[in-house]
C-alpha positions as CSV (number, residue, x, y, z in Angstrom):
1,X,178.2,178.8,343.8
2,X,177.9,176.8,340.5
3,X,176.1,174.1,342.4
4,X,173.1,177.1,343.4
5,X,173.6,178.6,339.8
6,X,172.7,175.1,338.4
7,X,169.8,174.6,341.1
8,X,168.1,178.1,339.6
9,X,168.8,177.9,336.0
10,X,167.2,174.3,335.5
11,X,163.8,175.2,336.7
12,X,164.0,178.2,334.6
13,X,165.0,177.0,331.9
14,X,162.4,174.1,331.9
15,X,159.6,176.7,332.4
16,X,160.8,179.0,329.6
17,X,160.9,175.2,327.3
18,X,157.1,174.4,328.7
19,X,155.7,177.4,328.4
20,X,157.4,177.5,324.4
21,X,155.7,173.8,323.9
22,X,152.1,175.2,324.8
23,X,152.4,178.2,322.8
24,X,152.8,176.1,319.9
25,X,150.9,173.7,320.5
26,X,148.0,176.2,321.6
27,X,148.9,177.7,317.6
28,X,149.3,174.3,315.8
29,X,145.6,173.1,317.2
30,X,143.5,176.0,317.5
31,X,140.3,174.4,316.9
32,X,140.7,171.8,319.8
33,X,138.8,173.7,322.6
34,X,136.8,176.7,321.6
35,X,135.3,173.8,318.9
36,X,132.8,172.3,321.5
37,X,132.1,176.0,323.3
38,X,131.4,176.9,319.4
39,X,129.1,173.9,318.8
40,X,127.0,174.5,322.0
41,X,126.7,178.0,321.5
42,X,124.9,177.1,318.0
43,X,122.9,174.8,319.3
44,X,121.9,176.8,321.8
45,X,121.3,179.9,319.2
46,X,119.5,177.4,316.8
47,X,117.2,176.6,319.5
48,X,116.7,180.1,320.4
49,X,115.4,181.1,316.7
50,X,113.6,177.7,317.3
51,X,111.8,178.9,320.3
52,X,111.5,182.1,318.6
53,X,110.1,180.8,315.4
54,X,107.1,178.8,317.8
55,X,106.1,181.7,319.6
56,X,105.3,183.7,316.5
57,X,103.5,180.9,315.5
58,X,101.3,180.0,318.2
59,X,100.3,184.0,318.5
60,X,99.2,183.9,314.4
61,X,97.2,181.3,315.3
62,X,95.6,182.7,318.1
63,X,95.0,185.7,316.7
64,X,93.3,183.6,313.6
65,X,91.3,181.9,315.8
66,X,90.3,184.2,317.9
67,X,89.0,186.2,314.9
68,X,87.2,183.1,314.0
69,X,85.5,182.9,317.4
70,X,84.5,186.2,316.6
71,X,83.0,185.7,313.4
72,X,80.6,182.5,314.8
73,X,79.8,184.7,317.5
74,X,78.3,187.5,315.4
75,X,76.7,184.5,313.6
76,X,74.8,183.0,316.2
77,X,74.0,186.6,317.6
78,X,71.9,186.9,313.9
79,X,70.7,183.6,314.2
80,X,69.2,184.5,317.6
81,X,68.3,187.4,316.3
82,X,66.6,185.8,313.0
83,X,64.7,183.8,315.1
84,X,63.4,186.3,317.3
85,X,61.9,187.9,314.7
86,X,60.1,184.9,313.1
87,X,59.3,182.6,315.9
88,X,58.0,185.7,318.1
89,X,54.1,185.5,318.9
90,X,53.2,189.0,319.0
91,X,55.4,192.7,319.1
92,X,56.0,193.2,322.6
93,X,57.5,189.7,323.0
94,X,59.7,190.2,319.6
95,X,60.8,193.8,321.0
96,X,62.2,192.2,324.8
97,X,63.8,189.1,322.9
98,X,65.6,191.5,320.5
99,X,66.5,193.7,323.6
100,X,67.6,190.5,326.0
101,X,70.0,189.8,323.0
102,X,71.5,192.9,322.2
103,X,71.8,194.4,326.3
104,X,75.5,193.1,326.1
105,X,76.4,195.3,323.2
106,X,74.4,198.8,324.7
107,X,75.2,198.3,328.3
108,X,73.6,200.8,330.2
109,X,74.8,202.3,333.2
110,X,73.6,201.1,336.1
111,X,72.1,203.6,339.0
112,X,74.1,204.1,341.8
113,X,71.7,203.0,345.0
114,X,71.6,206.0,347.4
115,X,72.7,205.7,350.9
116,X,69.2,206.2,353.5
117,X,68.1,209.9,354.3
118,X,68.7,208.6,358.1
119,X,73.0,208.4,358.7
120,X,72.5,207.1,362.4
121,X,74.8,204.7,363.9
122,X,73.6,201.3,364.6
123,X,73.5,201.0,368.3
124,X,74.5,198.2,370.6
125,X,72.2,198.3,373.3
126,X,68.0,197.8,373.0
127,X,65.9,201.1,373.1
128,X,63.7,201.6,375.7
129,X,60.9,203.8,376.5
130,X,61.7,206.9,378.7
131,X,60.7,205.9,382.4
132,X,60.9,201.7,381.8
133,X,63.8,200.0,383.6
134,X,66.8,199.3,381.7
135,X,68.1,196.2,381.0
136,X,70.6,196.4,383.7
137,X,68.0,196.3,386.3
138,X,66.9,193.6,388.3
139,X,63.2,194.1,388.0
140,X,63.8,193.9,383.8
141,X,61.6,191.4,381.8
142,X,59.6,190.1,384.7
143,X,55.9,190.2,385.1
144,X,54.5,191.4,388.1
C-alpha cells in the first residue's frame, strides 16, 4: 500500500511544483510573449493610418485636379468661342459655330422615331398573285 501511495503522490506532487514554477515565471517575465504580438499589432496599426493617410491624399488631389480639368475646359470652350466670333465670315456661319460649340451644354431631346402605320408581320414565304402557281409547284419559274 505505501509502495501505490508513493506511485500517486510523486506525480502529483511534481505537477503541483511545475505548474507553481510557470506561474511565477509567467509573473516574473510578463513582457516575454505578448511583446512581439504587441509590436506587430503596431505595425500593422501604423500601417493602417499609413494607408489611411494616402488615400485621403490621393482623393484631395483628384478632386484638385479634376477641378483644374474643369477650369481649362471652360477655357478652351471661350477660346473656341472667341474665335468663333472673330474669325467667322459672315452671321449665319458665326451663329452654327457658336451653336456646334455650345450643343453639349443644351442638349436637346432627341425625337423618338415612330414605329410604321403598317404592324404586319414579316412573312416567310414569296407573295404571289391570286391564280399563279405557287412555289411548291412543279411548273413554277419555267417558261413555257
Amino acid at each position: 500500500m505505501e509502495h501505490s501511495l508513493l506511485v500517486w503522490l510523486l506525480p502529483t506532487l511534481a505537477l503541483v511544483v511545475g505548474v507553481a514554477i510557470g506561474f511565477l515565471i509567467a509573473r516574473l517575465v510578463p513582457n516575454a510573449a505578448p511583446s512581439s504580438t504587441q509590436r506587430q499589432l503596431d505595425d500593422v496599426q501604423e500601417r493602417f493610418d499609413s494607408y489611411q493617410n494616402e488615400v485621403v491624399t490621393h482623393f484631395n488631389s483628384t478632386a484638385t485636379l479634376v477641378k483644374k480639368l474643369t477650369q481649362s475646359y471652360q477655357e478652351v470652350q471661350d477660346h473656341l468661342a472667341e474665335g468663333a466670333n472673330r474669325l467667322a465670315l459672315d452671321e449665319q456661319t458665326r451663329q452654327r459655330l457658336l451653336a456646334s460649340l455650345h450643343a453639349d451644354a443644351s442638349v436637346a431631346p432627341r425625337e423618338r422615331l415612330t414605329p410604321p402605320r403598317n404592324q404586319e408581320p414579316p412573312r416567310d414565304y414569296a407573295p404571289k398573285a391570286p391564280n399563279a402557281p405557287g412555289m411548291l409547284d412543279e411548273h413554277y419559274g419555267l417558261k413555257k
